[in-house]
C-alpha positions as CSV (number, residue, x, y, z in Angstrom):
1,X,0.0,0.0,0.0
2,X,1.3,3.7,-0.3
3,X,2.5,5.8,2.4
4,X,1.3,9.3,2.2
5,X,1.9,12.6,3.5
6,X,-0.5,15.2,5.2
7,X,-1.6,16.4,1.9
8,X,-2.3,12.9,0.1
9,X,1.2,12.7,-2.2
10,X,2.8,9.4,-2.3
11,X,6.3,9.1,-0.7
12,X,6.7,5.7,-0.1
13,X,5.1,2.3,-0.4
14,X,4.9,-0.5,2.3
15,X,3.8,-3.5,3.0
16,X,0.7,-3.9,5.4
17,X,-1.0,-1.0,7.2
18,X,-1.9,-3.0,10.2
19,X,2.0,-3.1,10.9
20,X,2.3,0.3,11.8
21,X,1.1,2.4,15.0
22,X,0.5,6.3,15.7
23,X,3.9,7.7,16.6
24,X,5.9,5.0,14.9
25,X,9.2,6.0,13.3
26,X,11.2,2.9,12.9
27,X,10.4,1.1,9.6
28,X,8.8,3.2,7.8
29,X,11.0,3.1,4.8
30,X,10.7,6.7,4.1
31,X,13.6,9.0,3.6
32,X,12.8,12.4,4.1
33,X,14.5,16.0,5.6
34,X,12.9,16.0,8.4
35,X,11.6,12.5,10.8
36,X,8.7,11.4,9.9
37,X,6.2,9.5,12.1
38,X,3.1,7.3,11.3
39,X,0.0,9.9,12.3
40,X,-2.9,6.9,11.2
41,X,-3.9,4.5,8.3
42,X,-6.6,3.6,6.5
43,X,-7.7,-0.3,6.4
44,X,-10.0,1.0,3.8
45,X,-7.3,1.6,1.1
46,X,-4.3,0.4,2.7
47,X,-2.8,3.8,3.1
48,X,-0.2,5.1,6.2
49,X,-0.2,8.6,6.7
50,X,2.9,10.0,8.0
51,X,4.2,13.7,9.3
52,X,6.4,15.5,11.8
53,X,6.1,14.6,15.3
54,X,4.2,17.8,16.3
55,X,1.2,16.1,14.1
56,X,1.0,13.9,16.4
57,X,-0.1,16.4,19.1
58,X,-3.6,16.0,20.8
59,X,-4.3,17.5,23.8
60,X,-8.0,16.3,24.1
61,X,-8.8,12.4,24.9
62,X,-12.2,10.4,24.3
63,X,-12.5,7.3,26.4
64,X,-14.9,4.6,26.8
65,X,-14.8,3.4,30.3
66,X,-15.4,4.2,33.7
67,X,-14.1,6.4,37.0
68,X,-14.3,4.6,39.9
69,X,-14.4,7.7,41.9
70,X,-15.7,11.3,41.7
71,X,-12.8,13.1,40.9
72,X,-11.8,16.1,38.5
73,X,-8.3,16.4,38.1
74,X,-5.6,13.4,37.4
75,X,-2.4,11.8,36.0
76,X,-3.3,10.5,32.6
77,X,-1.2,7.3,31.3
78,X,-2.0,6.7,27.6
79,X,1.0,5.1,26.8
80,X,3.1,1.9,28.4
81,X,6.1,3.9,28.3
82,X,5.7,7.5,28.5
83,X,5.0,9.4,31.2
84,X,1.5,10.7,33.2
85,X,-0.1,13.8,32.0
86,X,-1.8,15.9,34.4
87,X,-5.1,16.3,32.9
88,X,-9.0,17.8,34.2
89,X,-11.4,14.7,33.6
90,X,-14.8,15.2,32.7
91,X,-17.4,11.9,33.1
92,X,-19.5,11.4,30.5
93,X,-22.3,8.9,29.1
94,X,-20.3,5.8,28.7
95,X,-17.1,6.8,29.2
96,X,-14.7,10.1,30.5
97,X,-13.2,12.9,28.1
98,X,-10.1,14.3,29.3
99,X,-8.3,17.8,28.9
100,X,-4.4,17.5,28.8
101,X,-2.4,20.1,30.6
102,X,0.2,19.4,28.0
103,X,0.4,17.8,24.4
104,X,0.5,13.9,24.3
105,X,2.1,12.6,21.0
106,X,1.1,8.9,19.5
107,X,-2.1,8.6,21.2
108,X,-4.1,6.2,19.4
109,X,-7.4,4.6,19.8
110,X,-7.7,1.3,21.5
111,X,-5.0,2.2,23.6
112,X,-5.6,2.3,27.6
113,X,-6.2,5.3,29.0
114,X,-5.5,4.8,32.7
115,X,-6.1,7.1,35.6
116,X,-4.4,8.0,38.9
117,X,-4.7,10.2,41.7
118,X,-1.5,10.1,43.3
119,X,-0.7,5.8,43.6
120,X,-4.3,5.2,43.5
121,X,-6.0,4.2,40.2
122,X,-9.2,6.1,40.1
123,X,-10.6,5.2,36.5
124,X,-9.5,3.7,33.3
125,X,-11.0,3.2,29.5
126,X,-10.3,2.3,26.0
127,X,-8.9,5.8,24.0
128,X,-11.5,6.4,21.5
129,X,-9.8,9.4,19.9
């Protein structure tokens, strides 16, 4: 399949959109000026789109899930190995949205989304967007 750019030009080719992740940068066959990251793909047309890492940025969360407490304001993990993210949570119908104090970069959905309030964990969900 082809590996695109923001704007839909062609810079690459690879083989297999399911082997590539948001935030990805090894393997992605691409030479360009700059690094270039995977930002999504498209199972539709077997397309990876890829840009600079500050693409990647998203400072509002979607999750389905549940807090197990009331609470308003928390460390956000939404990735194995990077760190928490102070964030405000909101609870919503089916889930929490959450409001980043600072970017995130390579949060993708179906990811885990979990929540703590100092050690305790205080909610968790599936990332949505």
């Amino acid at each position: 399949g082809a590996v695109v750019d923001e704007h839909g030009r062609e810079v690459g080719r690879h083989s297999g959109y399911w082997r590539f992740t948001p935030g990805q940068r090894r393997g992605l066959g691409v030479a360009a000026r700059e690094p270039l990251y995977a930002l999504r793909s498209d199972a539709r047309t077997n397309t990876v789109v890829v840009g600079p890492r500050s693409s990647l940025a998203c400072t509002q969360v979607d999750a389905k899930g549940r807090l197990y407490v009331p609470v308003h304001r928390v460390a956000a993990k939404l990735r194995y190995r990077s760190p928490a993210i102070l964030a405000h949570v909101e609870e919503r119908r089916h889930g929490f949205a959450l409001e980043l104090d600072e970017p995130a970069f390579g949060v993708a959905a179906g990811q885990a989304a979990v929540l703590y309030d100092g050690e305790a964990v205080v909610g968790a969900g599936l990332i949505r967007t």
